[in-house]
N, C-alpha and C positions, 0 to 999 in steps of 0.2 A: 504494500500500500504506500504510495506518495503521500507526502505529507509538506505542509508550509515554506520549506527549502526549496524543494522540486518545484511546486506551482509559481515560487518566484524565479527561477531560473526559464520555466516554460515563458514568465512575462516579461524577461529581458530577451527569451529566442523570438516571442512576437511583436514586442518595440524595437527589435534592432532591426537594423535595413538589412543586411545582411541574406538574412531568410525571405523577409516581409510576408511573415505569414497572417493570417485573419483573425480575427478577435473573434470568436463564440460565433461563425459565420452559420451555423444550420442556425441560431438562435436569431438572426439578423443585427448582428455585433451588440444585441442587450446584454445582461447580465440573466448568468443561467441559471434561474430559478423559479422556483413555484410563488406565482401571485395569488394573494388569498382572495378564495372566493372565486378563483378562474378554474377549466380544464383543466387536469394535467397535461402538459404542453408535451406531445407527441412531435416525432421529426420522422421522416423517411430517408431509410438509407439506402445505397445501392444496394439493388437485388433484392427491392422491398421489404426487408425487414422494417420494424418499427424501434424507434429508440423511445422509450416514455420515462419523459424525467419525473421521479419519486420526491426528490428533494433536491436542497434545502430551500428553505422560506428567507425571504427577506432579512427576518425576525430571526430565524438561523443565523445567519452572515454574519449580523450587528454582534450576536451575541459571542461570533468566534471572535470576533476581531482583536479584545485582550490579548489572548492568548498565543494569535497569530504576531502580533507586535512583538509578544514578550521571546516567544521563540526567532523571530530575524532580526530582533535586535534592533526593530525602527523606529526611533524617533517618535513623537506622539502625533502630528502632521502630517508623516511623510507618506504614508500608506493611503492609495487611492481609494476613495470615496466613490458608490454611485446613486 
């Protein structure tokens, strides 16, 4: 399992030009998560499979955020917001 380290290394391989890879593009560059009170937000993959995202909630995110900071070590600012 990836954890806080890896997801910011994935965020430096997709802000750097280098790669220019896409942000959450099956998601339409939002943030990938379950809005309350909507569908579960299904995506179609190749070869028709379905991808249904379970989690997290908004209200998930906020609540890692602590933790996520405390683990890379950043600053109280510096960690993006959406």
């Amino acid at each position: 399992m990836l954890g806080a380290l890896q997801a910011e290394e994935l965020t430096g391989m997709l802000e750097g030009k280098s790669l220019e890879l896409p942000w959450n593009k099956l998601f339409s560059g939002s943030p990938v998560m379950i809005k309350e009170g909507e569908k579960l937000p299904g995506v179609e993959l190749a070869g028709g499979m379905t991808f249904t995202l379970l989690s997290p909630t908004a209200k998930q995110l906020v609540d890692l955020m602590p933790e996520w900071k405390k683990t890379c070590s950043f600053p109280n600012d510096e960690l993006i917001q959406s």
